[in-house]
DRENSE-730789 format. One record per residue (C-alpha): x, y, z. Coordinates in Angstrom, 1 decimal, padded with zeros to 4 digits, always signed. Example, Ala and Ser with C-alpha at 12.3 -4.5 7.8 and 13.67 -1.06 7.14 Angstrom:
<sites>
     xx     yy     zz
 +012.3 -004.5 +007.8
 +013.7 -001.1 +007.1
</sites>
This chain:
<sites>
     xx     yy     zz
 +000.0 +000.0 +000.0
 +001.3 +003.7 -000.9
 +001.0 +005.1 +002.3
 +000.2 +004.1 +005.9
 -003.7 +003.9 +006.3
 -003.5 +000.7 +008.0
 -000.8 +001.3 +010.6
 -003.9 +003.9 +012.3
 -003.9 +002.2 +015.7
 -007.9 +003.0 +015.8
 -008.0 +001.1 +012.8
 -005.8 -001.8 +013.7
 -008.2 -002.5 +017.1
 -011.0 -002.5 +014.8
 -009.8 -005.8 +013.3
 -008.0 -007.2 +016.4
 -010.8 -006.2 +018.9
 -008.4 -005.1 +021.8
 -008.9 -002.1 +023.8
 -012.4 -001.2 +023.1
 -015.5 +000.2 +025.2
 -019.2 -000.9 +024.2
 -022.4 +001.4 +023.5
 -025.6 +000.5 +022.4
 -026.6 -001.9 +021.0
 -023.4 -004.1 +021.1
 -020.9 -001.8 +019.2
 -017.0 -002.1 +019.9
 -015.4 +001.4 +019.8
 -012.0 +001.1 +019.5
 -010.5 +003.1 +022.6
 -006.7 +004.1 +022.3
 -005.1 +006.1 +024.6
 -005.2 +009.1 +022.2
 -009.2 +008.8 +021.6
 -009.0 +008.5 +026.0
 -007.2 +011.6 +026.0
 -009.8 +013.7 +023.6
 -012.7 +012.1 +025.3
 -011.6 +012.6 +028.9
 -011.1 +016.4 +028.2
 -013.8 +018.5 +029.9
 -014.7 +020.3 +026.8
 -016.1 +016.6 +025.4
 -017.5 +015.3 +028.5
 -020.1 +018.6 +028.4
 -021.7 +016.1 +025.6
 -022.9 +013.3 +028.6
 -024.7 +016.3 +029.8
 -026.5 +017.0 +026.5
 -029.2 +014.9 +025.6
 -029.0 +013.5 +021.5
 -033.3 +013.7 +021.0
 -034.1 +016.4 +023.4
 -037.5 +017.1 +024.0
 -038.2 +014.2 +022.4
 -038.0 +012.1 +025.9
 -041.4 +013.8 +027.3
 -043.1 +011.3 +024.7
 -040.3 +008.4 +023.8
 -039.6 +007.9 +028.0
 -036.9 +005.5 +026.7
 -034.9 +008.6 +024.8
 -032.4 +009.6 +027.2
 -029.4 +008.9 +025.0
 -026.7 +011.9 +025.1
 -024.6 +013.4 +022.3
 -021.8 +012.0 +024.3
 -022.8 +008.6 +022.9
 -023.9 +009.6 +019.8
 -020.0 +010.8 +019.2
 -019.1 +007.6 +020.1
 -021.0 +006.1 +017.5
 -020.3 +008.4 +014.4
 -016.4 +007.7 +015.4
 -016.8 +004.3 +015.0
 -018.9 +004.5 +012.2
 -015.6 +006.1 +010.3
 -013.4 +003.5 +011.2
 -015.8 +001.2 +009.3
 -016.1 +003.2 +006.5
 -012.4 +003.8 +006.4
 -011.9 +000.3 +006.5
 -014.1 -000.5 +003.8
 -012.4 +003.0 +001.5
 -008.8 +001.8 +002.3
 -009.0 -001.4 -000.2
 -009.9 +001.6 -003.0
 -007.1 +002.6 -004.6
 -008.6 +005.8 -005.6
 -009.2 +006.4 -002.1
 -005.9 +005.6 -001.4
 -004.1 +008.2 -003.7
 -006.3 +010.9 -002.5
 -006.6 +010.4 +001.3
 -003.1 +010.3 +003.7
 -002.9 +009.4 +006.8
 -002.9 +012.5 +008.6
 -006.1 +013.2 +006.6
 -007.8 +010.2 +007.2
 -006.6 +011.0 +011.2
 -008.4 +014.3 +010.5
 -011.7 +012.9 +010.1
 -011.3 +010.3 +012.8
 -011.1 +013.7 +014.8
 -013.6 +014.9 +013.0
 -016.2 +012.4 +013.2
 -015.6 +012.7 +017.5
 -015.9 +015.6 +017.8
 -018.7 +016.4 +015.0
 -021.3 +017.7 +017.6
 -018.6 +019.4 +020.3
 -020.7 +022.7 +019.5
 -024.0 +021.6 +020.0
 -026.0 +023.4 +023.1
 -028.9 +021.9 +024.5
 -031.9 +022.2 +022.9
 -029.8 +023.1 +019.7
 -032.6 +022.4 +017.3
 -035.8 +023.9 +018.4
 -033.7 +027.0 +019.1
 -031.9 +027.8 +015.8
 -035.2 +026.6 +013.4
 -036.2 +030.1 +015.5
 -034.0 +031.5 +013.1
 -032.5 +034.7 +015.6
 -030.5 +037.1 +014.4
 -028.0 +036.6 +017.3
 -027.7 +032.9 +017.7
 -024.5 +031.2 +015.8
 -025.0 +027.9 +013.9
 -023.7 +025.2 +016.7
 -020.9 +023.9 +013.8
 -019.1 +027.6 +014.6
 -019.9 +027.4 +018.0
 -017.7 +024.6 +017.9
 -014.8 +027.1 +018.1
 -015.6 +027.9 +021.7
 -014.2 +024.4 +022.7
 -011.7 +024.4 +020.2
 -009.8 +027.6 +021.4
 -006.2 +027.5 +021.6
 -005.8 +027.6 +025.5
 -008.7 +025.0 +025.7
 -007.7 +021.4 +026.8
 -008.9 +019.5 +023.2
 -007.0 +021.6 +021.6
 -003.8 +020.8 +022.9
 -004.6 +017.4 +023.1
 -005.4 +017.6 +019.4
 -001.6 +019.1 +018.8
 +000.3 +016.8 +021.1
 -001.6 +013.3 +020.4
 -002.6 +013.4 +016.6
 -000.4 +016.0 +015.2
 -004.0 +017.8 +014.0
 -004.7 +021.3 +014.3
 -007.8 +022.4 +015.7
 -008.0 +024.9 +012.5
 -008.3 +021.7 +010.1
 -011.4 +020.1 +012.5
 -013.2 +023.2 +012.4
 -012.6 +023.6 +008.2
 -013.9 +019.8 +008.0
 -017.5 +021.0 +010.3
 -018.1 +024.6 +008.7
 -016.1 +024.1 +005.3
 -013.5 +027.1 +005.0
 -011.4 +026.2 +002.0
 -011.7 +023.3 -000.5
 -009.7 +020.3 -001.6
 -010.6 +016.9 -003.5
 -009.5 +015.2 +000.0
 -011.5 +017.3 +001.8
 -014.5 +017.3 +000.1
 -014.2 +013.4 +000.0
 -014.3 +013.5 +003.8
 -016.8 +016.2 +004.2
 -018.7 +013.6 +002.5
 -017.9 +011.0 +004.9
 -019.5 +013.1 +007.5
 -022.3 +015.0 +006.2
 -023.8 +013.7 +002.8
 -026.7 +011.9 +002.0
 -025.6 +008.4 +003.1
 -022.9 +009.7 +005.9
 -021.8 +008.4 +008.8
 -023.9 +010.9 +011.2
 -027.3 +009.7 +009.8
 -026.3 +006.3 +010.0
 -025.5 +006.3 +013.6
 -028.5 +008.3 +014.9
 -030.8 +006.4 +012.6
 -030.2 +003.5 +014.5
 -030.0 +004.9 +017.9
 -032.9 +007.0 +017.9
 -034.7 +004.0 +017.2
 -033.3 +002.1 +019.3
 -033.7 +004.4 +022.4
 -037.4 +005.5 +021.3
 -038.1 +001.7 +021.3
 -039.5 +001.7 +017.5
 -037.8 -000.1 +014.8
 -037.9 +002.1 +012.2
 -034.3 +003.5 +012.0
 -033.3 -000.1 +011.8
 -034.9 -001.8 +009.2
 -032.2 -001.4 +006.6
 -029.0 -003.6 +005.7
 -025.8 -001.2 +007.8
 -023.4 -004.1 +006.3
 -024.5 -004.0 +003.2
 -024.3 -000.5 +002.8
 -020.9 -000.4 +004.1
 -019.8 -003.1 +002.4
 -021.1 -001.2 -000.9
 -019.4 +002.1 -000.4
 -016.6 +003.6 -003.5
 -016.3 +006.7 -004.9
 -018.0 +009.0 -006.6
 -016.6 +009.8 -010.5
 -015.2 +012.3 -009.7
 -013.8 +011.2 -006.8
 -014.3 +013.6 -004.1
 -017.5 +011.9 -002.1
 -019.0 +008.8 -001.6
 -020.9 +006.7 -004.1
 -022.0 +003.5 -003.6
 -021.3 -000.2 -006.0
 -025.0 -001.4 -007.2
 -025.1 -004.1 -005.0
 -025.8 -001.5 -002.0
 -028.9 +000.3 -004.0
 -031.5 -001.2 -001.8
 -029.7 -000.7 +001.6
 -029.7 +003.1 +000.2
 -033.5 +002.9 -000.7
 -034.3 +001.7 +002.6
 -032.1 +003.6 +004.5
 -033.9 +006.7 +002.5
 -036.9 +005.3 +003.8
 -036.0 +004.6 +007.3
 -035.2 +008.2 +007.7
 -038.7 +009.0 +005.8
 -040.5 +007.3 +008.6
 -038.3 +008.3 +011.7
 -039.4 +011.5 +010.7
 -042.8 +010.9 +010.4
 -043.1 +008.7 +013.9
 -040.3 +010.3 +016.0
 -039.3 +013.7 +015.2
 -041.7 +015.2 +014.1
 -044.7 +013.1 +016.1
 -047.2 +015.3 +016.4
 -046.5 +015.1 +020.4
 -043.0 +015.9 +019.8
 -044.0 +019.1 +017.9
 -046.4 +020.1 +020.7
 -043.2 +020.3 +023.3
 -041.2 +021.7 +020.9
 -043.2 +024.4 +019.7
 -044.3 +025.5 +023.7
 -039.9 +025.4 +024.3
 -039.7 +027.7 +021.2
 -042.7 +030.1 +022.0
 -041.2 +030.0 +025.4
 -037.8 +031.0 +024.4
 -038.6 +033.6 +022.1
 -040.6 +035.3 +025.2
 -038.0 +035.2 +027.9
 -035.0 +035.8 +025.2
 -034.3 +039.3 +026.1
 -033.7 +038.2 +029.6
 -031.0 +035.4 +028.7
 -027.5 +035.8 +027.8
 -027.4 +033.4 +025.0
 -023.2 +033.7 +024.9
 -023.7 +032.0 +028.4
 -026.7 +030.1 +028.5
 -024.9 +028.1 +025.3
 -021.9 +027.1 +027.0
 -024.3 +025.3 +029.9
 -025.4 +021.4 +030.4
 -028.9 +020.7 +030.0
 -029.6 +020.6 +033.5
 -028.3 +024.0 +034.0
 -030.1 +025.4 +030.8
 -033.6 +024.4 +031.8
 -033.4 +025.6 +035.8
 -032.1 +028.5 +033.9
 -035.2 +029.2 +031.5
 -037.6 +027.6 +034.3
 -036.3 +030.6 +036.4
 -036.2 +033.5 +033.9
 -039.9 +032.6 +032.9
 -041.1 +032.5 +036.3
 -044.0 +035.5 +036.4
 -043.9 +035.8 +032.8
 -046.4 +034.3 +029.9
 -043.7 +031.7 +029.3
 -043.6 +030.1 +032.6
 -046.8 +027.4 +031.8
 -045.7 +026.6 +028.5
 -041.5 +025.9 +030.4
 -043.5 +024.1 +033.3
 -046.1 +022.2 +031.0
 -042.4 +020.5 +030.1
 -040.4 +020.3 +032.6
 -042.2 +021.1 +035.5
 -043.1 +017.9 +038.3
 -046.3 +017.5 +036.2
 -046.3 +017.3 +032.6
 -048.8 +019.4 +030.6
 -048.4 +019.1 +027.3
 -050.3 +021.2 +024.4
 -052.9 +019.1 +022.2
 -052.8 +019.7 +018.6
 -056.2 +021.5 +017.4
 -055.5 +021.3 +013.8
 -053.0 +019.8 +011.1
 -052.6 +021.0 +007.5
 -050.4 +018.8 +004.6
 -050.5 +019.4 +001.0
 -053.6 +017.4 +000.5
 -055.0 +018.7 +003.4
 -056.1 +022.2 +004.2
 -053.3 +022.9 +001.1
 -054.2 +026.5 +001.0
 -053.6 +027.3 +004.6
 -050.4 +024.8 +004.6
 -049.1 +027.1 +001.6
 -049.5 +030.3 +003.5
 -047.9 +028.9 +006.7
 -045.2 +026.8 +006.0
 -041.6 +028.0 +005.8
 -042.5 +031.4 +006.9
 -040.2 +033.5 +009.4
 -040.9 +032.5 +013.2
 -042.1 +035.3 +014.1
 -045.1 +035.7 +011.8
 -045.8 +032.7 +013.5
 -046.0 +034.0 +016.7
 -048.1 +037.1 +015.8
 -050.4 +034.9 +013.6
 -051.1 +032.9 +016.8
 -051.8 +035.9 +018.9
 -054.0 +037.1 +017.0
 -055.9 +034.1 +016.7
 -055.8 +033.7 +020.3
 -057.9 +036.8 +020.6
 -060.0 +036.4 +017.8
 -061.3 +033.1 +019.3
 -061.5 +034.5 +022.9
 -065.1 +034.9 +022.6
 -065.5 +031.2 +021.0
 -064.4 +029.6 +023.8
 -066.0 +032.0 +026.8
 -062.5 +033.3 +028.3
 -059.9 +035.6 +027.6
 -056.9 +033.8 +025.8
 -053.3 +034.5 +026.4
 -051.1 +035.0 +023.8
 -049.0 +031.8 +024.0
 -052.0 +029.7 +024.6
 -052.3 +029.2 +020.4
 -049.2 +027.8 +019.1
 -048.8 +027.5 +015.2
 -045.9 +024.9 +014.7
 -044.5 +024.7 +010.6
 -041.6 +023.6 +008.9
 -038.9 +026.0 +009.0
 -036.9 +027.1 +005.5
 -034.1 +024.2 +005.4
 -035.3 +020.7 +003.8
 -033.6 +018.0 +005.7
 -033.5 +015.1 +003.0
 -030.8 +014.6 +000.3
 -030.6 +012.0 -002.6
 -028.0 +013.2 -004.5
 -025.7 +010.0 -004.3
 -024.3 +007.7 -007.4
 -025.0 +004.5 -007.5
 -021.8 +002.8 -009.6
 -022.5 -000.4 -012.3
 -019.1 -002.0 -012.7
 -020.5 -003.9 -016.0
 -021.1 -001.1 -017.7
 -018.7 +001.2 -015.6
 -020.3 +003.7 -015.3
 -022.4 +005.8 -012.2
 -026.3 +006.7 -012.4
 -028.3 +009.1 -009.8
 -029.9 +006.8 -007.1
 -033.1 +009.1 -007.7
 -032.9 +008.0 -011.5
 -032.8 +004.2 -010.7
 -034.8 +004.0 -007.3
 -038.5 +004.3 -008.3
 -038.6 +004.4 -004.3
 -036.5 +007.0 -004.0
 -038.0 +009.1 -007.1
 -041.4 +008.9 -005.4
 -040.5 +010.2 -002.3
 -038.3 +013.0 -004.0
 -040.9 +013.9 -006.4
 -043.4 +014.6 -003.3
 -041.4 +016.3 -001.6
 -040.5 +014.0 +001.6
 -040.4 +017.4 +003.8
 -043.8 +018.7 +003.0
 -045.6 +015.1 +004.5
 -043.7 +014.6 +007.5
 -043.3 +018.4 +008.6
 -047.0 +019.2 +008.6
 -048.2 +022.6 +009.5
 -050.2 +022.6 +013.3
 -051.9 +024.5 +015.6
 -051.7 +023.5 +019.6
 -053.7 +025.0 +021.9
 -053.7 +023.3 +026.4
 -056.1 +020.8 +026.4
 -059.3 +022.3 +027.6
 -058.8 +025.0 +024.9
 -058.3 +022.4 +022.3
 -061.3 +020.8 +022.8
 -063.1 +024.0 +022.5
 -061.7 +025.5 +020.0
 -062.6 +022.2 +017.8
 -065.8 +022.4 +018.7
 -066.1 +025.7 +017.0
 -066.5 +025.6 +013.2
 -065.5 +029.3 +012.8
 -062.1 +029.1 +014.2
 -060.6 +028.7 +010.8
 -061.9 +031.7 +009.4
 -060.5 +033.3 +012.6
 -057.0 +031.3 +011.0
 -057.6 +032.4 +007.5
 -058.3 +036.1 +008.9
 -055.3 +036.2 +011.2
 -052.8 +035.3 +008.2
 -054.8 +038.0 +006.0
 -054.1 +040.5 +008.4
 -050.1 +039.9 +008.9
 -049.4 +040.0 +005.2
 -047.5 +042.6 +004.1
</sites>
């Protein structure tokens, strides 16, 4: 071999199965003393104090899973794939060692600037809040622990970490392991596909062939990203689909949405009050007796106790538009700024006041929608070797064509309205409260 992929001790344990640690479900991580020395650091430890799901543990009891383990996870996800790249000799001529090395880093420390709660809060889209891959510099400062570590044990600068998470110049070798990381069969997805499922007890993020698709991995044609032989085609199609439906029954469960859409309205209400420079750099623990406190007296505090308060009172959804279903008002709502949200549901809330025989509060009509990013990419080659040549999944998959042609967002991220219980139920007793909907939106345009 040109160059010395295989002497990567990570690697070599991989095969031998010495020095490892287990997570869920049964998964060897190779554990060197070098990967100790990143993972011991204080700066990586803050992940055991981040849950991976969130808010998504006040419906799926079972998902109490942490970022921390999720890291784990993705790392030992790239020492499969690399295992699988190193026989390429493409791969081989365009990854080193130290690169290769580089995403082993990488691919640990992948979510080192996630906050709690990272989601919900940026899909707010505020001004002020930085995207958690650049936050990631925080804990990759030079006087900071993992990066020293980072210098003295791999010979990798923090720089080239945070170039790989937030892209800051461009190379073939880079782009290849960008890939690796975050693409549309990478090695993030592939990890929390499975352990989401696993945690929230469902089997959806399972039911597709993790071997196969490994096994099937090569490059693309023009060599700087992943592309996968034809005999891993329908690992990809249900791996497309796995996500389809984790979507669909987890993340965005219509109970889920409830939660997180009382945390957002919550957060937007108090978020004068917080120091968000602060509040980012805290564990999950810390961040919600911190917004528990700041709400206290203020319209957010039911909606902050309704979730984490000693008795949970979850919103009930009131109302749920696709694009078959209440298309026109899905249209007008979905992907709009949060904000407009927020002002639509106030003024519903006072516009069905007299429906329901009591003053509403402003945050007690929440109108949840997808925000402006899509989540689902298809854009990987699938590779013949007969004929030698590479074809677009999308464009061999009718599976994958259907659920790209429909638009996989727009049916799993449906556009709702959430009102506490007792308001739900009359609200939807009420005919006219979607001409109260319809008139809100009319009187917000601009």
């Amino acid at each position: 071999m040109s160059n010395s992929l295989l002497e990567i001790p990570e690697l070599s344990r991989l095969e031998t199965g010495q020095g490892l640690i287990r997570i869920p479900d049964q998964q060897d991580v190779p554990f060197t003393p070098r990967v100790r020395a990143l993972v011991d650091t204080a700066e990586f430890r803050r992940l055991a104090q981040i849950s991976q799901l969130g808010l998504v543990s006040r419906i799926y009891p079972g998902a109490m899973h942490t970022r921390f383990e999720h890291a784990l996870g993705v790392f030992h996800n790239a020492l499969r794939y690399l295992a699988q790249l190193v026989r390429d000799p493409r791969f081989r001529d365009r990854v080193d060692r130290h690169t290769a090395e580089l995403l082993l880093c990488s691919a640990l420390l992948h979510d080192l600037g996630h906050w709690p709660f990272a989601h919900p809060i940026e899909d707010m889209g505020l001004a002020e809040l930085p995207a958690h891959e650049s936050h990631a510099a925080e804990f990759l400062a030079p006087h900071r622990d993992l990066a020293k570590i980072l210098r003295s044990e791999w010979q990798v600068e923090p720089e080239e970490v945070l170039d790989v998470l937030s892209a800051r110049t461009d190379s073939h070798p880079l782009r290849l392991i960008r890939s690796i990381l975050s693409g549309p069969i990478d090695i993030d997805k592939m990890d929390y596909l499975e352990r989401d499922s696993l945690h929230c007890g469902v089997p959806y993020g399972r039911n597709y062939d993790k071997n196969r698709l490994i096994q099937s991995l090569v490059l693309n044609a023009a060599g700087d990203g992943l592309a996968l032989s034809y005999k891993g085609k329908t690992a990809a199609e249900l791996m497309v689909f796995a996500r389809y439906v984790m979507f669909g029954e987890v993340y965005w469960h219509h109970a889920v949405r409830a939660a997180t859409c009382m945390f957002a309205r919550g957060f937007y209400e108090i978020r004068h009050r917080l120091t968000l420079r602060t509040l980012l750099l805290r564990t999950e623990a810390e961040v919600i007796a911190t917004l528990r406190e700041e709400a206290r007296g203020t319209a957010a505090e039911p909606l902050f106790e309704g979730i984490f308060g000693p008795r949970r009172q979850i919103y009930k959804r009131v109302f749920e538009a696709t694009p078959h279903q209440q298309a026109e008002l899905y249209q007008r709502l979905s992907r709009r700024p949060f904000e407009f949200l927020v002002r639509c549901g106030e003024r519903i809330a006072e516009a069905l006041s007299p429906l329901v025989g009591r003053r509403l509060q402003p945050c007690e009509i929440l109108i949840d929608a997808p925000p402006r990013h899509r989540e689902v990419e298809f854009k990987v080659d699938i590779f013949f070797p007969k004929e030698r040549c590479y074809r677009p999944l999308q464009e061999v998959s009718p599976v994958v064509r259907a659920l790209a042609g429909t638009q996989f967002d727009d049916y799993v991220k449906r556009v709702r309205l959430f009102a506490p219980p007792d308001v739900a139920g009359a609200v939807a007793d009420q005919p006219e409260w979607i001409t109260c909907l319809t008139q809100a939106i009319d009187s917000l345009k601009t």
